[in-house]
ZADOVEX-105487 format. One record per residue (C-alpha): residue in three letters; x, y, z. Coordinates in steps of 0.2 Angstrom, whole numbers, plus 2048, in hexadecimal, padded with zeros to 3 digits. Example, Ala and Ser with C-alpha at 12.3 -4.5 7.8 and 13.67 -1.06 7.14 Angstrom:
ALA83E7EA827;SER8447FB824;
This chain:
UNKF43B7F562;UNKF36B7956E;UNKF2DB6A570;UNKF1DB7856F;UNKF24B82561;UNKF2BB72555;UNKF21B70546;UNKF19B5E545;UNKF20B53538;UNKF1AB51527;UNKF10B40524;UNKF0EB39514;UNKEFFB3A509;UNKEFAB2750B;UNKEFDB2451D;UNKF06B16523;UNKEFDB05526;UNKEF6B03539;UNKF03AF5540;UNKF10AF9533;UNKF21AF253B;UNKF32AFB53B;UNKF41AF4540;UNKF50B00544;UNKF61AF8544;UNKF6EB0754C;UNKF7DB04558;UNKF7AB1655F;UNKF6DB1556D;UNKF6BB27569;UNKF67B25558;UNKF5AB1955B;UNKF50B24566;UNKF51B31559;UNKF4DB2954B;UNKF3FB1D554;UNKF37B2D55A;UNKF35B34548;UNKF2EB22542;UNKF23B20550;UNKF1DB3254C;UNKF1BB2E53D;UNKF0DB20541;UNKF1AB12540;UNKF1CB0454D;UNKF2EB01550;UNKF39AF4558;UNKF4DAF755A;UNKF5EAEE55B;UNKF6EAF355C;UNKF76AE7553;UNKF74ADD543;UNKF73ACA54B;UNKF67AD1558;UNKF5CADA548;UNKF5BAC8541;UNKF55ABE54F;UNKF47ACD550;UNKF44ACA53F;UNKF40AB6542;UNKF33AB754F;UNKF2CAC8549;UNKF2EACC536;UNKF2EAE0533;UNKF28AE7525;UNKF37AF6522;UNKF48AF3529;UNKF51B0352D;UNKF65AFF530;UNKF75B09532;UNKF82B04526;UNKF90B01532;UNKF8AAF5542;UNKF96AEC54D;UNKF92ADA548;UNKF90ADE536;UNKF8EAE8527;UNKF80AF1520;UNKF83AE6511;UNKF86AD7519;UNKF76ADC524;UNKF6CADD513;UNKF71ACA50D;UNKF6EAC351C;UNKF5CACB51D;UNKF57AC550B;UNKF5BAB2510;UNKF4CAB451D;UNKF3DAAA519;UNKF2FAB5518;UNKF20AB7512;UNKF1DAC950D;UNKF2BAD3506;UNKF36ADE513;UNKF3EAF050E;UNKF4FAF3512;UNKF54B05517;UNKF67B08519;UNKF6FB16525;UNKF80B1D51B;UNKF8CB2C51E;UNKF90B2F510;UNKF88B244FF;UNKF93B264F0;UNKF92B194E0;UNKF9AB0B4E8;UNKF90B0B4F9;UNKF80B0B4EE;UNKF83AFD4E2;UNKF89AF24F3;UNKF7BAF54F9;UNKF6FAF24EC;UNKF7AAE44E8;UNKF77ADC4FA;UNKF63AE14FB;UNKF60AF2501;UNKF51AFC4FA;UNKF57B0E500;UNKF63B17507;UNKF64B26512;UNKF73B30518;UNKF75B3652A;UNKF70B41531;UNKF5EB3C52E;UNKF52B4B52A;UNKF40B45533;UNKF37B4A522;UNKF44B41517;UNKF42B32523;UNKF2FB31522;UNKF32B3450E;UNKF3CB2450C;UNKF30B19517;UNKF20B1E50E;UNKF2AB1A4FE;UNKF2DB09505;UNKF19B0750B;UNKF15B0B4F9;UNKF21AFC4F3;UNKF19AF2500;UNKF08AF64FD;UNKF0CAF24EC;UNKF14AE24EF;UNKF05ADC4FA;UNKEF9AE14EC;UNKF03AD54E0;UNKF03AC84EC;UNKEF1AC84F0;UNKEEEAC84DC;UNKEFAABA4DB;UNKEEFAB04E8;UNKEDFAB44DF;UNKEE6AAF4CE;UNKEECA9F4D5;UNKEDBA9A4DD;UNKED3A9F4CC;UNKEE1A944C1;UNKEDAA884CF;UNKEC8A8A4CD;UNKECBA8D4B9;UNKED7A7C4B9;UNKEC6A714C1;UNKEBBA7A4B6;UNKEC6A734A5;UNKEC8A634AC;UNKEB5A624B0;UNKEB2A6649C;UNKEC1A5C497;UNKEB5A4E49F;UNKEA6A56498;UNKEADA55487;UNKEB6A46486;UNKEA4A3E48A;UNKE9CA4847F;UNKEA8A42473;UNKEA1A30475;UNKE90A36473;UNKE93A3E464;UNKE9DA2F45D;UNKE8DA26460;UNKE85A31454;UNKE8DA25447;UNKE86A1444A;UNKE8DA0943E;UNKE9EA10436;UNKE9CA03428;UNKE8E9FA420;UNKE8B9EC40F;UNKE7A9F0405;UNKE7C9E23F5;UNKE8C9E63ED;UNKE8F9F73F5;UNKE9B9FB406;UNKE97A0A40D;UNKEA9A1041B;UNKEA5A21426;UNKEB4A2942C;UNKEB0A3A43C;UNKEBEA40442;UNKEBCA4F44D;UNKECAA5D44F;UNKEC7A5E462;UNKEBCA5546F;UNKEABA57463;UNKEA7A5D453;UNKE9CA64444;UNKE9CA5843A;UNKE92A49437;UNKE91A3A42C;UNKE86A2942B;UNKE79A1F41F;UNKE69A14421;UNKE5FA0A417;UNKE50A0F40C;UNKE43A01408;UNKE4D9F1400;UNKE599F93F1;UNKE5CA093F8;UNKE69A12405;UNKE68A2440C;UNKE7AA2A40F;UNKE7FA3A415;UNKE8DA4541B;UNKE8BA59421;UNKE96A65429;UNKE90A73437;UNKE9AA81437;UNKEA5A86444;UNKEA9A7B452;UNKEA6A75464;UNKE97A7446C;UNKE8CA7D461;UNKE90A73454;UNKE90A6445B;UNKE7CA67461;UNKE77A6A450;UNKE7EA5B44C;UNKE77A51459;UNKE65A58454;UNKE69A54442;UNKE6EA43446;UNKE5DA4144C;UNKE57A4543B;UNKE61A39433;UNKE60A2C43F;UNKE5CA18438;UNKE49A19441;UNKE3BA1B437;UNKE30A27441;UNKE3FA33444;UNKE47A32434;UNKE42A41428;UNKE46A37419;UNKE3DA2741E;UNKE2FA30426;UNKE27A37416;UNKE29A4941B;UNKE32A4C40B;UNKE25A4C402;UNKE20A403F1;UNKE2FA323EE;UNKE36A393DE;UNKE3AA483EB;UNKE4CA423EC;UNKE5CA493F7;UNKE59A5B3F1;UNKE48A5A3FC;UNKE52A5440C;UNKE5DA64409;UNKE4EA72408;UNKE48A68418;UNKE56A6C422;UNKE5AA7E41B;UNKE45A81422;UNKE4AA79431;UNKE5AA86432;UNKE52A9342E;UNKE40A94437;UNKE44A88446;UNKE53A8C44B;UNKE5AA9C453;UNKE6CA9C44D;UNKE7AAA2441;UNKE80A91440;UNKE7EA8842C;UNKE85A76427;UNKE89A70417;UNKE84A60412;UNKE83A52405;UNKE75A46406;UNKE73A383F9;UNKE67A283F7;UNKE6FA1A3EC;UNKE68A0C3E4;UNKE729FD3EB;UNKE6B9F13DD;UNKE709FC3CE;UNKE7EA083D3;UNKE75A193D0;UNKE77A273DD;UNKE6EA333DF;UNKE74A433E9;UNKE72A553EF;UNKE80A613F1;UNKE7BA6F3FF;UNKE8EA793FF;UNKE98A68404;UNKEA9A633F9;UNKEA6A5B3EC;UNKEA3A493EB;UNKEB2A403E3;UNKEADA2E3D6;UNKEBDA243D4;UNKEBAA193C6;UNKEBFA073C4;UNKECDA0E3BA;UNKED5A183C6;UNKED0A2A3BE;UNKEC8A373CB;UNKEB7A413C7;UNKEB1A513D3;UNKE9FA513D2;UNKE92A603D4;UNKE91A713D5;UNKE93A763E5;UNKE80A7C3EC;UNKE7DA883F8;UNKE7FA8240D;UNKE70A7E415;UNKE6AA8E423;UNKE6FA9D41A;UNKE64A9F40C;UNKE51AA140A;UNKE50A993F9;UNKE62A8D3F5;UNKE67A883E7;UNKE6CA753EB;UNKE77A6B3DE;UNKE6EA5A3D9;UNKE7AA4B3D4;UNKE75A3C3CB;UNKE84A303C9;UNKE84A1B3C6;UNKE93A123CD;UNKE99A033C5;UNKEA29F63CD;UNKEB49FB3D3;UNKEADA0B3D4;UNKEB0A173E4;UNKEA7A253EB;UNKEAFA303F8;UNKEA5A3F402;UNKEB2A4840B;UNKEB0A58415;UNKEBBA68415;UNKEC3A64425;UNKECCA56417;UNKECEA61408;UNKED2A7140F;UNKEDFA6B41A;UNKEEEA77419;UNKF03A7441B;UNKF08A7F429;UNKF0EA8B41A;UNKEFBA8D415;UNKEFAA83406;UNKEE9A79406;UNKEE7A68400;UNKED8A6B3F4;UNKECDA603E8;UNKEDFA5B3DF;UNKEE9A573EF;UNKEDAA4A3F4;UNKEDCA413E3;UNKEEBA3E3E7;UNKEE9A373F7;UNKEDBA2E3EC;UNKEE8A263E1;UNKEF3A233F0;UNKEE9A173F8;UNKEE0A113EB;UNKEE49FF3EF;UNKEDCA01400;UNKEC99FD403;UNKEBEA0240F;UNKEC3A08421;UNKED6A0641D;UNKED3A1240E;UNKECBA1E41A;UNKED7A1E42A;UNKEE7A1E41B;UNKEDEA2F415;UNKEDCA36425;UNKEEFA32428;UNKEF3A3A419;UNKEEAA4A41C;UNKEF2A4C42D;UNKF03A49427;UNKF00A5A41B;UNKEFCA65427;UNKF08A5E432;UNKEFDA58440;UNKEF7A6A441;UNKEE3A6343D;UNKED7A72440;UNKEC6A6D43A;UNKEBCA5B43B;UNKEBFA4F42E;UNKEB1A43428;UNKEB0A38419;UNKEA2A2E414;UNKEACA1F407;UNKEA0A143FB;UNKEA6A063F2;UNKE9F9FD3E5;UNKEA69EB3E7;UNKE9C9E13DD;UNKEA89D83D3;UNKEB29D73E0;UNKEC09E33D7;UNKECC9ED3DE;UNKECE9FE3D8;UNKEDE9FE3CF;UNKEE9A0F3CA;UNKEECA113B8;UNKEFEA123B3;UNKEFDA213A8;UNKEF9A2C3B5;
């Protein structure tokens, strides 16, 4: 057949990169020409040797992109070839062709063993040829895809890694901040010590706790909890705080926009659940406990909006859950909020936890409950004050085995009048 009359060789659907590199390792002189002819016809740009230690020095100053070798060169194996070829530093990935006779089960395996991709037995048919080399641009094209994913993901786990540690900063101050919140975490009004315990589960928080005074005999003390966590939370606490806060002009209870004085808590607790509902444009609720107690005589009066229940340990030891419950403040148009009235006597406690303390769960999902705080009650008993509080928060995290997932926050009032200790009863 002629030159005029020889049909043109078939070309692969996805043509070949322009610039794609070949290099063809043959002994035979007359081999190369032939199978270069068909490569370069092919739209491949092809570089020779007739030997394997000649092929690597090529491949050192100028990397190809497919290897084509025969199996049996002078200097070396096909095999041997294949090793040597994979200890090259490169860059990209190189595909590694090998020329047999004859490929039986055993040739394959050693070859596959030592790194080649393919094999092709001799004599070479031009479209089989072309086959096996678009086969090879397609795992190359696949390889450099990969790798340019790779470097993308790498400079985004760059940019995504600066990002964290520029909220890790972020929040770690806004940590401070919020710890500010809480000006004084202790306080003496007469015969009365008021502790405050906030303990976030991460950087910042939902809940809140404080107290200030109210004319000479009285004290306004509360503790609330924003549902959810992070920043959201932590905002509405921080405009919450400013409700709340010890100045007159800012402070909703001291600023007489409750209403008359006979009001009470319950008053504050509406406020707030307006506030929620017509001011602020959010699904976010809290609940809370807000309470105004009588230094001078003891009594306490309080309102429930949807926080756990307030828990009076007596002089005697003995354990009392107080109120009903009430609804959270946000959610409803008209709540239903529980009003406490209560009078501590000296050695009396009174403890306001938040859910973060007794709905702490064991990793096997058993919460610590109403039942599980009294014990902790009992436990530590003998401590006052701010070693009562840190005692109890150790002892929450050592049942859920370090595995805290909400805030905890605990306001702790002790009457300490006479100065007696609370004391446990041996009965119990």
């Amino acid at each position: 057949m002629t030159a005029a009359n020889r049909p043109p060789l078939p070309i692969d659907q996805a043509p070949p990169r322009p610039g794609r590199l070949i290099l063809l390792v043959d002994a035979s002189a007359a081999q190369r020409r032939l199978l270069a002819r068909m490569l370069r016809r092919g739209g491949y740009e092809v570089i020779e040797a007739e030997g394997a230690r000649q092929a690597l020095q090529l491949c050192e100053s100028r990397p190809p992109d497919l290897v084509l070798a025969d199996w049996s060169m002078p200097d070396m194996t096909g095999p041997e070839f294949c090793a040597a070829f994979r200890r090259l530093p490169r860059s990209n990935y190189g595909y590694v062709v090998l020329l047999t006779s004859g490929a039986d089960a055993r040739t394959i395996t050693e070859g596959i063993e030592a790194g080649a991709d393919d094999f092709l037995t001799k004599p070479v048919a031009p479209q089989e040829l072309l086959a096996r080399m678009a086969a090879g641009e397609r795992i190359l094209r696949i390889e450099e895809e990969l790798r340019a994913s790779n470097t993308q993901l790498r400079q985004a786990l760059a940019q995504l890694s600066e990002t964290q540690a520029a909220m890790e900063r972020d929040l770690r101050e806004a940590r401070k901040l919020q710890q500010g919140l809480v000006r004084a975490r202790s306080g003496r009004f007469g015969g009365i010590e008021i502790s405050l315990l906030l303990r976030p589960a991460g950087h910042i928080g939902g809940d809140l706790v404080g107290f200030f005074p109210i004319g000479e005999d009285r004290v306004g003390l509360y503790a609330l909890d924003v549902s959810g966590h992070g920043v959201t939370a932590a905002l509405l606490t921080a405009q919450l705080s400013v409700h709340l806060s010890g100045t007159s002009d800012q402070n909703i209870a001291l600023r007489g926009a409750l209403g008359p004085e006979d009001a009470g808590p319950a008053a504050l607790a509406c406020f707030f659940n307006t506030m929620m509902l017509e001011e602020m444009n959010t699904d976010t609720y809290f609940t809370m406990i807000y309470a105004e107690l009588n230094h001078a005589t003891g009594h306490v009066r309080m309102v429930q909006a949807g926080h756990p229940h307030p828990a009076l340990q007596r002089a005697d030891g003995t354990v009392t859950h107080l109120g009903q419950g009430g609804m959270p403040i946000g959610v409803f148009e008209r709540p239903i909020f529980d009003e406490i009235d209560v009078t501590l006597a000296p050695g009396d406690r009174l403890l306001i936890a938040s859910d973060g303390i007794t709905e702490a769960t064991t990793p096997n999902g058993r919460q610590l409950g109403n039942d599980g705080l009294e014990a902790v009650m009992r436990t530590n008993a003998f401590l006052n004050g701010h070693s009562f509080l840190e005692s109890m928060a150790w002892s929450v995290s050592e049942y859920c085995r370090g595995e805290r997932q909400d805030d905890m926050s605990a306001v702790l009032v002790e009457y300490r009048g006479t100065g007696q200790v609370i004391r446990l009863d041996d009965d119990r």
